[in-house]
Structure formats: structure tokens, C-alpha cells
PyMOL commands that place a pseudoatom at each C-alpha (Angstrom):
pseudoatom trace, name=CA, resn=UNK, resi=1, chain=A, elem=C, hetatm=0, pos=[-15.186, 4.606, 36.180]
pseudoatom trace, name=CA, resn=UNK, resi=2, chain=A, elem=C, hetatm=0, pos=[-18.047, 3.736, 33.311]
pseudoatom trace, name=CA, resn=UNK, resi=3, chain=A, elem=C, hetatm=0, pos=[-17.085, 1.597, 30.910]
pseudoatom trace, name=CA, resn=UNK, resi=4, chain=A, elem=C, hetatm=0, pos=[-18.919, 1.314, 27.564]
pseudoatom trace, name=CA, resn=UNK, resi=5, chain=A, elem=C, hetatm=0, pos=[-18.302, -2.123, 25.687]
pseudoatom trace, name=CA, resn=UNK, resi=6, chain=A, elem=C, hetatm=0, pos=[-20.533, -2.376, 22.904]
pseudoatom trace, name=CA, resn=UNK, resi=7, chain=A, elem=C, hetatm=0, pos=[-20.197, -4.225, 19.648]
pseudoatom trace, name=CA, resn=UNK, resi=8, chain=A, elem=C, hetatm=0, pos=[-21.694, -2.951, 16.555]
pseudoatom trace, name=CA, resn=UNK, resi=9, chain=A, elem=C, hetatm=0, pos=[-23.248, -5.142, 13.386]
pseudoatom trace, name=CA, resn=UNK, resi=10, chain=A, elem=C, hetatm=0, pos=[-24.899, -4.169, 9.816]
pseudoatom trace, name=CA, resn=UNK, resi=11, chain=A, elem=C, hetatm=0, pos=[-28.715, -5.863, 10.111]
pseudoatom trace, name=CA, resn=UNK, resi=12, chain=A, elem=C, hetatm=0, pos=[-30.221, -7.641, 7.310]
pseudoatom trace, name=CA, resn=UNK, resi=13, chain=A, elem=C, hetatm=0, pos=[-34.064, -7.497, 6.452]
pseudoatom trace, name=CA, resn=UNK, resi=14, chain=A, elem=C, hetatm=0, pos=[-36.663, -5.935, 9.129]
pseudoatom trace, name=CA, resn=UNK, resi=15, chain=A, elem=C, hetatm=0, pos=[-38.489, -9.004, 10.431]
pseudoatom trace, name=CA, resn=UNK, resi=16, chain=A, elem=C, hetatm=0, pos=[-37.098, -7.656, 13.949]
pseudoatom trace, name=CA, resn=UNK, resi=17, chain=A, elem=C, hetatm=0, pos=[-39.148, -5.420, 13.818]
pseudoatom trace, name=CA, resn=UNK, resi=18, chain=A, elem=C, hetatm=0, pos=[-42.274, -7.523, 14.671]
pseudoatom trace, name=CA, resn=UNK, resi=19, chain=A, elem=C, hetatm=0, pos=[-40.910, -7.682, 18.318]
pseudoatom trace, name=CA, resn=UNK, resi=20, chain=A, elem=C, hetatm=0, pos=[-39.205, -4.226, 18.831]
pseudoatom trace, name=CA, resn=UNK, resi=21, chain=A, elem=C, hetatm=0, pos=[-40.433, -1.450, 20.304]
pseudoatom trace, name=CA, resn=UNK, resi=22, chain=A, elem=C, hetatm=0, pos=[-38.807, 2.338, 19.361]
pseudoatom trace, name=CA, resn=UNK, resi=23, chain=A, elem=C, hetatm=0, pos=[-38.258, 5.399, 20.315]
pseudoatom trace, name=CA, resn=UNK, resi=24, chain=A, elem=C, hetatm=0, pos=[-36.951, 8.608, 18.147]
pseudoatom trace, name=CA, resn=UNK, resi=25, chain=A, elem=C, hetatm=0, pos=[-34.212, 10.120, 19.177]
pseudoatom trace, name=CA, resn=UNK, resi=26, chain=A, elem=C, hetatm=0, pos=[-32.183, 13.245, 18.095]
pseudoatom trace, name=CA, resn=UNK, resi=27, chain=A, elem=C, hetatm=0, pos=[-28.389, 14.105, 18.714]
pseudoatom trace, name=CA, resn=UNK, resi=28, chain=A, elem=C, hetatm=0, pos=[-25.586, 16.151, 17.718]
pseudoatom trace, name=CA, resn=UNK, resi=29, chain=A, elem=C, hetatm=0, pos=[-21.837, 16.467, 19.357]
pseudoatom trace, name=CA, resn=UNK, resi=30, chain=A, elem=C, hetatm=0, pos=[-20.908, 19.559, 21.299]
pseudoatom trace, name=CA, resn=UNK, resi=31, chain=A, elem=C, hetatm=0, pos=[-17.100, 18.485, 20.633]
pseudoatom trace, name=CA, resn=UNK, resi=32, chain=A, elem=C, hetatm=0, pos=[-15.652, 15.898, 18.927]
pseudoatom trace, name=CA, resn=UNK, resi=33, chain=A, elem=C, hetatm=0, pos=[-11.657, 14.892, 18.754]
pseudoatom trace, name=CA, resn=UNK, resi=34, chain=A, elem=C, hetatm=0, pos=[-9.133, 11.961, 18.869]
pseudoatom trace, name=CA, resn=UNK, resi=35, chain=A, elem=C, hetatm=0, pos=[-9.336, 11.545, 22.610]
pseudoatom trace, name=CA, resn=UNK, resi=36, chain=A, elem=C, hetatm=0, pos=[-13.421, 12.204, 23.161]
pseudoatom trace, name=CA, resn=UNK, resi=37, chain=A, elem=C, hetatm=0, pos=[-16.750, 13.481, 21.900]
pseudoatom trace, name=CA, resn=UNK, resi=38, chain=A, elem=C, hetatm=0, pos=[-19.429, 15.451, 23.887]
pseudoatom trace, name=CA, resn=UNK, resi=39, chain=A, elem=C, hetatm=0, pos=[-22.785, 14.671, 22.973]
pseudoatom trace, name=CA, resn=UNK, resi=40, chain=A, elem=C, hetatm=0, pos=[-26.307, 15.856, 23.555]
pseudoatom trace, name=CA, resn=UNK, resi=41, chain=A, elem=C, hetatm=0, pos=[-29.192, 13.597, 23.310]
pseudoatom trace, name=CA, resn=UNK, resi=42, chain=A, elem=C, hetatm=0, pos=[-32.969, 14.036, 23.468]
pseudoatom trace, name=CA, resn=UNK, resi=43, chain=A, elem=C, hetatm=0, pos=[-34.940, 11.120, 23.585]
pseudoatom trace, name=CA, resn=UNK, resi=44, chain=A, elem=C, hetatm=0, pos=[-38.652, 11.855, 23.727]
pseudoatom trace, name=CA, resn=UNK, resi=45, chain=A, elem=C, hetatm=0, pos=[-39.061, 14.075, 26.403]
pseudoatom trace, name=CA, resn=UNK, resi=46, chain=A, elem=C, hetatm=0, pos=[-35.548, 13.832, 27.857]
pseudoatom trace, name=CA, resn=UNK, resi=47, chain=A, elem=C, hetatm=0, pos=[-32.153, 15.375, 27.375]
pseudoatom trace, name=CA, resn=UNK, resi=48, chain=A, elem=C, hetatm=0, pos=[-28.848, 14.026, 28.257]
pseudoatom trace, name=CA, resn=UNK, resi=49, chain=A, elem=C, hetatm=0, pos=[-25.590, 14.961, 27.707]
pseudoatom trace, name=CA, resn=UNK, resi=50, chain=A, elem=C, hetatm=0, pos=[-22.473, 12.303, 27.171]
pseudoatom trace, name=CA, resn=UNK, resi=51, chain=A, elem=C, hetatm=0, pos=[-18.701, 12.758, 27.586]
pseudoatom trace, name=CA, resn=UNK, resi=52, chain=A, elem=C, hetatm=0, pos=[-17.027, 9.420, 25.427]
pseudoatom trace, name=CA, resn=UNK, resi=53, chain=A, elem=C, hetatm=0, pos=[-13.495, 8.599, 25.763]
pseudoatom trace, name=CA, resn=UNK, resi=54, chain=A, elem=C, hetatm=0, pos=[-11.495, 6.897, 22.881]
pseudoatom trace, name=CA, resn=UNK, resi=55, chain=A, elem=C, hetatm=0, pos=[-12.467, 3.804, 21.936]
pseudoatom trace, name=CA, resn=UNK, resi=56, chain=A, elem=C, hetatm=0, pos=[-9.779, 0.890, 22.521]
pseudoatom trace, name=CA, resn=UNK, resi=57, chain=A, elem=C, hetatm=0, pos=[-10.806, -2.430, 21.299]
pseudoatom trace, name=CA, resn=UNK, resi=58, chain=A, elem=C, hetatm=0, pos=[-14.572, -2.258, 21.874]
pseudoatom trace, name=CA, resn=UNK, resi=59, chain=A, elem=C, hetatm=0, pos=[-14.700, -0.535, 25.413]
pseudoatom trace, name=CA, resn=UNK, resi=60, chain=A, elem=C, hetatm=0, pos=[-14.564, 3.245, 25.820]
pseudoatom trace, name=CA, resn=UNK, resi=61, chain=A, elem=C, hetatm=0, pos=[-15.159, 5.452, 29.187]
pseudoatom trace, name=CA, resn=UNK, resi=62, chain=A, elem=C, hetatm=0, pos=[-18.636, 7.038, 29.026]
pseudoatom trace, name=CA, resn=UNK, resi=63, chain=A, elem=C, hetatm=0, pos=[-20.055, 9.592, 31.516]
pseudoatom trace, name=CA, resn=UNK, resi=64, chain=A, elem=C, hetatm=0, pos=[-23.716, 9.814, 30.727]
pseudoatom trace, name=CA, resn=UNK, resi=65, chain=A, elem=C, hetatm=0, pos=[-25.979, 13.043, 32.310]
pseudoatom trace, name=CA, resn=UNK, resi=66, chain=A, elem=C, hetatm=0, pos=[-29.427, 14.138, 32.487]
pseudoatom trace, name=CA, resn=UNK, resi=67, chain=A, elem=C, hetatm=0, pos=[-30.271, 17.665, 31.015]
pseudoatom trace, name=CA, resn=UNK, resi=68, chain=A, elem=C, hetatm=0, pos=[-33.362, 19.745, 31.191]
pseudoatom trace, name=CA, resn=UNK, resi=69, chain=A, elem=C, hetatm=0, pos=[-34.968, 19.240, 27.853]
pseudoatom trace, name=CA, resn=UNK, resi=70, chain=A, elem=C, hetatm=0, pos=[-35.107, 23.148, 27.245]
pseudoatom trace, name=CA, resn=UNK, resi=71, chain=A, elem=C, hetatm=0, pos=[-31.201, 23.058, 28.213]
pseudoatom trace, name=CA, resn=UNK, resi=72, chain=A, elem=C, hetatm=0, pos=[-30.959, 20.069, 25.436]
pseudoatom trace, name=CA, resn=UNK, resi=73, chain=A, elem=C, hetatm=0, pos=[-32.943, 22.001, 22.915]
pseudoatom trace, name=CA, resn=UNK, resi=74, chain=A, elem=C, hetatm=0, pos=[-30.591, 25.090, 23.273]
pseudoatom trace, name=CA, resn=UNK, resi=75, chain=A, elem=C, hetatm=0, pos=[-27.644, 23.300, 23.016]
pseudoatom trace, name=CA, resn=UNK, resi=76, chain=A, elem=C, hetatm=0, pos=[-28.498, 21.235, 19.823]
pseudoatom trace, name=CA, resn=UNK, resi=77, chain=A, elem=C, hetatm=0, pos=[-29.674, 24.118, 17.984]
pseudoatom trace, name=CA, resn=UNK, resi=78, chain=A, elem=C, hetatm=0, pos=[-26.284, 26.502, 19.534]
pseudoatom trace, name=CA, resn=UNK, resi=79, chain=A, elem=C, hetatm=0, pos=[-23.672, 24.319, 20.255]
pseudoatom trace, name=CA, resn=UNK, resi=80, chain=A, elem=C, hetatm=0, pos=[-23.776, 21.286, 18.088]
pseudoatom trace, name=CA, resn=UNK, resi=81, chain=A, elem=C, hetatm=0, pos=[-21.238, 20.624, 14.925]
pseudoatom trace, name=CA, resn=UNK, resi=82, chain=A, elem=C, hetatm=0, pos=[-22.065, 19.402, 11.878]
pseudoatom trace, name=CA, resn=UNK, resi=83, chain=A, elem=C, hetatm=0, pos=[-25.000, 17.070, 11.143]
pseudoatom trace, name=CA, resn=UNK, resi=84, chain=A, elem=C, hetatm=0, pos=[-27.800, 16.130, 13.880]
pseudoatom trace, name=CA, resn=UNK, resi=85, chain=A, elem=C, hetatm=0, pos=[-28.292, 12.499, 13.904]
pseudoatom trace, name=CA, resn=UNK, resi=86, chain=A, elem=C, hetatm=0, pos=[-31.754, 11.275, 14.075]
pseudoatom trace, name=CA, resn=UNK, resi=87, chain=A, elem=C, hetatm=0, pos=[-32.875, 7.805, 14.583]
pseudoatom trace, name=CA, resn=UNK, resi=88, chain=A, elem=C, hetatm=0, pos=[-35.361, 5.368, 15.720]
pseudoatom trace, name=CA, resn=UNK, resi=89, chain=A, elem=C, hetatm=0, pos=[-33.887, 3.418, 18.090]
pseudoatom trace, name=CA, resn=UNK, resi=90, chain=A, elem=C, hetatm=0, pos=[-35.733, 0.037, 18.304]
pseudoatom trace, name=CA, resn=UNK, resi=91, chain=A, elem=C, hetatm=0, pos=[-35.268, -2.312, 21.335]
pseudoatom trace, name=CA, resn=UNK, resi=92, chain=A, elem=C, hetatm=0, pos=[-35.691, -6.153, 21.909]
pseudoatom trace, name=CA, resn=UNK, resi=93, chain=A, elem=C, hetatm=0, pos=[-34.337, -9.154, 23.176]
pseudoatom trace, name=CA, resn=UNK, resi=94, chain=A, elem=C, hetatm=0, pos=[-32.678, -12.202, 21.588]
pseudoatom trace, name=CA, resn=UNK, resi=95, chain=A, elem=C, hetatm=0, pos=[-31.524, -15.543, 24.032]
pseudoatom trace, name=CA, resn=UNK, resi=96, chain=A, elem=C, hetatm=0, pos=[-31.460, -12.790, 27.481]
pseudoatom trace, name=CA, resn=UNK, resi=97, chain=A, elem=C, hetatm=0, pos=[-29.576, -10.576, 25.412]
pseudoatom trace, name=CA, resn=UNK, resi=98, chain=A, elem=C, hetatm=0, pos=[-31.343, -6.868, 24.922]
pseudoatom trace, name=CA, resn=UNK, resi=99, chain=A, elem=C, hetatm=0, pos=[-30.006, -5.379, 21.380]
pseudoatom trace, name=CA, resn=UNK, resi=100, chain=A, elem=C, hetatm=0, pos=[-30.739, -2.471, 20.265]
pseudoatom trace, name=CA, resn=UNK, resi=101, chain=A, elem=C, hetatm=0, pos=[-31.133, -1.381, 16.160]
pseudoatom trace, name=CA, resn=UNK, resi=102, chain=A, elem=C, hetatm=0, pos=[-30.796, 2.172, 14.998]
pseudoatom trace, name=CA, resn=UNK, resi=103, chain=A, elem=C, hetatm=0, pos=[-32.448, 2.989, 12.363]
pseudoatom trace, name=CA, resn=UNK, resi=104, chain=A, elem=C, hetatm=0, pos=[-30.912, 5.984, 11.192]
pseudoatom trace, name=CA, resn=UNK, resi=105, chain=A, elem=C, hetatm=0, pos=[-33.034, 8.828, 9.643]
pseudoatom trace, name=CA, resn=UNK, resi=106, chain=A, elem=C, hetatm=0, pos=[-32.952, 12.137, 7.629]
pseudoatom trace, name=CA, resn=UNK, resi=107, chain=A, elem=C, hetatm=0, pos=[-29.136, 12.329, 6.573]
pseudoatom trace, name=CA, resn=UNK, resi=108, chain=A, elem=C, hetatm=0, pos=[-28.484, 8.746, 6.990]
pseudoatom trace, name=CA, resn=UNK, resi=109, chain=A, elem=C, hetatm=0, pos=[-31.263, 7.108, 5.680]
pseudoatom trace, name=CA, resn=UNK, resi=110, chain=A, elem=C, hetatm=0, pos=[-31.222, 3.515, 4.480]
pseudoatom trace, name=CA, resn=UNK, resi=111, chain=A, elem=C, hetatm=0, pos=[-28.862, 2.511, 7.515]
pseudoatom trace, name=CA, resn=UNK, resi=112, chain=A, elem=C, hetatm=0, pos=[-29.197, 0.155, 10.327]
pseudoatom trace, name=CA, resn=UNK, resi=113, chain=A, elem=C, hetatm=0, pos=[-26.655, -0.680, 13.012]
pseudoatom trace, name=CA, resn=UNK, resi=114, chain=A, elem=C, hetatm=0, pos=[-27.400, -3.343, 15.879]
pseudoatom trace, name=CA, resn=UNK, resi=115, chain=A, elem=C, hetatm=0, pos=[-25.406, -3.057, 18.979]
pseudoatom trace, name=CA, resn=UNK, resi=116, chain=A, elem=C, hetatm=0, pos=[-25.415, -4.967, 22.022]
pseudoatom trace, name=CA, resn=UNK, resi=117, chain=A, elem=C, hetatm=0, pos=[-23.666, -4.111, 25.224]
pseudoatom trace, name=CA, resn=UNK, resi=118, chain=A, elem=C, hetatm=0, pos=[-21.467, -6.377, 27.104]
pseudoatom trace, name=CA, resn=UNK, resi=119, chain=A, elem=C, hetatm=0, pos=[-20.083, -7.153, 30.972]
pseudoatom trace, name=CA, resn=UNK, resi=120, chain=A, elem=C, hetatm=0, pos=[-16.565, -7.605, 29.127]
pseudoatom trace, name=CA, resn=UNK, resi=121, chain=A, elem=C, hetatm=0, pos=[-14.838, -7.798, 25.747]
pseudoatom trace, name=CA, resn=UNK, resi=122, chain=A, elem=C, hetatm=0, pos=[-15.031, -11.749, 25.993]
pseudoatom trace, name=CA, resn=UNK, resi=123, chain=A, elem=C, hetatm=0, pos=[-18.652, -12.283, 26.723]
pseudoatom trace, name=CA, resn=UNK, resi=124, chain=A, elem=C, hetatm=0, pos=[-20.357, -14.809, 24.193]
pseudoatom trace, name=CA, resn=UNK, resi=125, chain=A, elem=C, hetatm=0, pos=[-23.708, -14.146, 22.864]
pseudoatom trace, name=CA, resn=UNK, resi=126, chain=A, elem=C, hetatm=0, pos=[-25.973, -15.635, 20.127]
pseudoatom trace, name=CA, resn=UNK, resi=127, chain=A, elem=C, hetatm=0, pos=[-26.798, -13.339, 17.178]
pseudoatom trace, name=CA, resn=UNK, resi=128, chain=A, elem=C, hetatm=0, pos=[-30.569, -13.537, 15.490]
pseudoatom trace, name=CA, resn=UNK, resi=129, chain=A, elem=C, hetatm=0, pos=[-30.705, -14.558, 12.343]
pseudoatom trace, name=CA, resn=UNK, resi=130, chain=A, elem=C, hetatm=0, pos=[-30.967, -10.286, 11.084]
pseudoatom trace, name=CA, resn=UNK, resi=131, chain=A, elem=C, hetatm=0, pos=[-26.840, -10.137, 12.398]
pseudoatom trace, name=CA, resn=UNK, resi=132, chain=A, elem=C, hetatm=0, pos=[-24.896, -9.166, 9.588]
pseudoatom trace, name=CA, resn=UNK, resi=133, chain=A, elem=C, hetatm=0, pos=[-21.282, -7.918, 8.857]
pseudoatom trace, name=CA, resn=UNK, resi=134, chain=A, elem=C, hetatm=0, pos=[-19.785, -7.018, 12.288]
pseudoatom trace, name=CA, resn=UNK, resi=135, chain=A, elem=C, hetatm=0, pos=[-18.552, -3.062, 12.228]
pseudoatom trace, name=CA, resn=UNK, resi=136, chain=A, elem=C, hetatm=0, pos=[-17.609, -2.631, 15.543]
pseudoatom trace, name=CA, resn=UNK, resi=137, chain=A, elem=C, hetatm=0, pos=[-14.079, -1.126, 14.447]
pseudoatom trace, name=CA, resn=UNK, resi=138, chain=A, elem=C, hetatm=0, pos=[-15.183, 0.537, 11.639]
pseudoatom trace, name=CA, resn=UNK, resi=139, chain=A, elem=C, hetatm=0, pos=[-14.970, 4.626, 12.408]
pseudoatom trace, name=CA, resn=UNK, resi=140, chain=A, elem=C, hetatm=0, pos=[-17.252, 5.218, 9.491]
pseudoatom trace, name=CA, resn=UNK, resi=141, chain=A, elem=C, hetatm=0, pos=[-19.870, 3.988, 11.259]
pseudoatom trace, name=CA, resn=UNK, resi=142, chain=A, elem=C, hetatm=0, pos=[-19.716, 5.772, 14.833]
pseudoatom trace, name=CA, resn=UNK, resi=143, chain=A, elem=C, hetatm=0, pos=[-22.062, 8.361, 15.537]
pseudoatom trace, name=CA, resn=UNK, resi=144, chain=A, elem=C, hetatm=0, pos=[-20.164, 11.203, 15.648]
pseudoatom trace, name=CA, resn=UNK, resi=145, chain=A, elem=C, hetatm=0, pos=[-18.188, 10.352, 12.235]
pseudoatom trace, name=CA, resn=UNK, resi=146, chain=A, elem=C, hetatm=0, pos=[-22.086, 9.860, 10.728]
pseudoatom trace, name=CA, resn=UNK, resi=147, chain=A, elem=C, hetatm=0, pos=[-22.817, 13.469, 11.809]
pseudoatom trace, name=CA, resn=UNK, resi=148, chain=A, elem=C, hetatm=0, pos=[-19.779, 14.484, 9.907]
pseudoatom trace, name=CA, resn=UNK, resi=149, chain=A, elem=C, hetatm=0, pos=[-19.903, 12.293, 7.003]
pseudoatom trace, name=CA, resn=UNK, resi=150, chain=A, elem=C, hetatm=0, pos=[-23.308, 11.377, 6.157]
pseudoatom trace, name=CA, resn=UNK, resi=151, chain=A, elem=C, hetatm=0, pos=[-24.231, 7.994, 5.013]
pseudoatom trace, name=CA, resn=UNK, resi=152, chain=A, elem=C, hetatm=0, pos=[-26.260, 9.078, 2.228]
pseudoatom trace, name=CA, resn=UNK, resi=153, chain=A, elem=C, hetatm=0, pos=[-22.929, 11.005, 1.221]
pseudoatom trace, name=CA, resn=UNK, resi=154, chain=A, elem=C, hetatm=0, pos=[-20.578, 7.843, 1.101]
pseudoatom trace, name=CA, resn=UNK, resi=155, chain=A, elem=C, hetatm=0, pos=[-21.080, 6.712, -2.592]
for i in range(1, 155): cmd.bond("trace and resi %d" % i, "trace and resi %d" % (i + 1))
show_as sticks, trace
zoom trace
């Protein structure tokens, strides 16, 4: 079984970005309910396709796929609800720890989100100085609640 545990922060200022590098990235959700969300990704030149199970603490099942990128087209132009998310996803790593930092794009514009994933829901970790207000059990702030409720949309 994959297990997902991730925890999710607000980031403060952009001198991270002086040691990230990005990549752009578009997504929408094929599905999304209580128990899961189906999602199709393409990053660059790749698609993939994600089945996420409900998220319990900060850990959720995740089943992650490649796709054919013409398959991934088709199915975020036919199949997709609601908003696509698009984002820059930068990478980089702090004390052995890679984070990553979306910076979210068209729709949600003006919002970053740092995650970093974990072995298990106790791991410690030190958190750069950019860290802000953890939102790891927020909803508002998972993907597939961004796609329907746009962050540009919230005030």
C-alpha cells in the first residue's frame, strides 16, 4: 500500500527562490468525493494520473500512474471538473530535507504552499526561515478544493 504523509505550510517572502529549481505543472480532478479524488497531472512532457484516498491526520493512500501525454491532454480538456490548477512547482533542500513550494498560478494567484514529505507522522524536521503558518489540516487549501474554490475567489 502507498502511503502519502505530507505536511503543508503558508511561505513567507521568495528568497527560496535563489536555490530552487521549477517546473510548471497543470492538473485538474477526474473525480473528486469524501472518500477520494482522481487526478490528472502533466508535468512538462509527462502525464500521470493519481487515485488519493481520504486524508486521516496527515497520511492518505496514493496510487500514482504514468499516462501518455496525448492520453493526459484528452482527459484534462474532457474529463476534468471545475478549475485546472496550474503551478510552478519549485524544488530544494533545507538540513537533508527536499521541500517542495507551489506557486500557484492563473486562478490562484498570489498563493504559495510548502510541503514536505515524511517516513511517518512523527518525523522531526527543521523548517527554513520562509516556513510560515502550518495548513496541513486546512481543506481550503488542498488541491482539489483550490480547483473548486479558487483562491483568488476567497475574499
Amino acid at each position: 500500500m502507498n502511503i502519502e504523509i505530507e505536511r503543508k505550510f503558508l511561505v513567507l517572502g521568495i528568497d527560496w527562490k535563489k536555490s530552487a529549481t521549477f517546473k510548471f505543472i497543470r492538473q485538474g480532478y477526474i473525480s473528486i468525493s469524501k472518500s477520494h479524488v482522481v487526478r490528472i497531472r502533466i508535468i512538462e512532457d509527462r502525464g500521470i494520473i493519481a487515485i488519493k484516498g481520504l486524508i486521516k491526520s496527515i497520511s492518505r493512500m496514493e496510487f500514482e500512474y504514468p499516462v501518455p501525454i496525448e492520453d493526459a491532454e484528452e482527459l484534462l480538456q474532457r474529463f476534468c471538473q471545475y478549475t485546472l490548477i496550474e503551478k510552478n512547482r519549485w524544488s530544494l533542500t533545507f538540513e537533508g530535507n527536499v521541500w517542495v513550494v507551489d506557486e500557484f498560478l492563473g486562478a490562484n494567484t498570489g498563493l504559495f504552499v510548502a510541503e514536505i514529505e515524511l517516513e511517518s507522522e512523527t518525523q522531526e524536521f527543521a523548517k527554513p526561515g520562509w516556513i510560515g503558518k502550518e495548513i496541513s489540516g486546512d481543506a481550503r487549501y488542498y488541491n482539489a478544493n483550490l480547483s473548486r474554490r479558487p483562491f483568488t475567489k476567497w475574499k
